[in-house]
N, C-alpha and C positions, 0 to 999 in steps of 0.2 A: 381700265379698259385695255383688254390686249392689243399686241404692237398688230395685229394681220387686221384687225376691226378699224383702227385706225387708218393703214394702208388702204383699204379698200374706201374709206371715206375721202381719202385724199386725191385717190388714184379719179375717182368718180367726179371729185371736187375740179383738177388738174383739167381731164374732159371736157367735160363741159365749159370750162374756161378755155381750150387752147384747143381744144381740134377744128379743122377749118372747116370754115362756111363754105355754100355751094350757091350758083348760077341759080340754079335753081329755087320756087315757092317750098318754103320750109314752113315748118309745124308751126313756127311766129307770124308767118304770112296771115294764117287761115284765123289764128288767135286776135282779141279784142287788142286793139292797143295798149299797149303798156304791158303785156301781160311777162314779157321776157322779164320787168322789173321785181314778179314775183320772184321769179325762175333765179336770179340775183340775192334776197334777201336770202332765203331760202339758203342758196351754195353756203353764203357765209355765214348764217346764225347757226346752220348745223356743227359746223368745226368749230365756232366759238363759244357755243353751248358746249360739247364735249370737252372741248380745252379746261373751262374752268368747270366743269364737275368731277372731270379726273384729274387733269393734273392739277389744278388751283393752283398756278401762277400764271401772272398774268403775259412773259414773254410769249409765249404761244397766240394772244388775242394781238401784241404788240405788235408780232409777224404777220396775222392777218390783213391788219391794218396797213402795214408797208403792203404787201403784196396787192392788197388793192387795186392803187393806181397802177402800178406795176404791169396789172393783168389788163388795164385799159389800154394801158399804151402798146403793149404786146399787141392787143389784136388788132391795133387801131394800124399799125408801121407795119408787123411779117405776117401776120394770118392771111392769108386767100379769106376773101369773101366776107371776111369779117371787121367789125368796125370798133374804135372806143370809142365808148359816148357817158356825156360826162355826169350824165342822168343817171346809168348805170351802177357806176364811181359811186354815187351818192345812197343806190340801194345795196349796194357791196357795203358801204358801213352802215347803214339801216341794219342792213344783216345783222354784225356784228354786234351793235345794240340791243338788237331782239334778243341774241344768244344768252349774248352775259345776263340779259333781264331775266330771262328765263332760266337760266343758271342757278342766280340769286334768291331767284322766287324757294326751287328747288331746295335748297341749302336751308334757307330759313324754313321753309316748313319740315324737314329732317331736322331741325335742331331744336323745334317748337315741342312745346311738350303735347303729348297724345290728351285731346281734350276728351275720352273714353277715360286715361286712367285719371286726369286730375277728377273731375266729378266723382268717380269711386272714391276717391279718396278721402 
């Protein structure tokens, strides 16, 4: 995966974790409960799926992981408007589980052989 495909997932990732909240009824207000916890698994299974399908080591999942709480506590102390919550935390590695699963899944079925040429065969 190119280094600018990357940056723009991150930069996106970054966002949505860290720009600050408002006064104001926001897009979560009008949404069912819970629904921010999609919005969570989602930020992080997307980096954690690309981490191990391009690079395949796991330091990149290992940094997700730290940066996790990390991103809680940030909006929870300096962000305006914004809060940690530890429910959050808990779908931030959901995420990262989905990722690497999803990863994994990926990987094995690329390295399975094509059940088209076994039956030819």
């Amino acid at each position: 995966m190119s280094w600018w495909k990357w940056l723009l997932v991150l930069a996106a990732h970054a966002y949505a974790l860290y720009a600050p909240g408002s006064p104001e009824p926001g897009l979560f207000d009008v949404l069912p409960d819970g629904a921010d916890k999609v919005v969570h698994v989602v930020l992080f299974a997307v980096p954690a799926f690309l981490a191990r399908v391009s690079v395949r080591r796991w330091w990149p999942v290992v940094l997700l992981a730290v940066h996790a709480p990390i991103s809680e506590l940030v909006q929870w102390r300096f962000i305006p408007y914004r809060s940690g919550d530890p429910t959050d935390l808990a779908a931030d590695l959901l995420g990262i589980a989905v990722g690497v699963g999803a990863a994994e899944l990926v990987r094995r079925r690329s390295l399975a052989p094509d059940a088209d040429r076994v039956t030819a065969e």
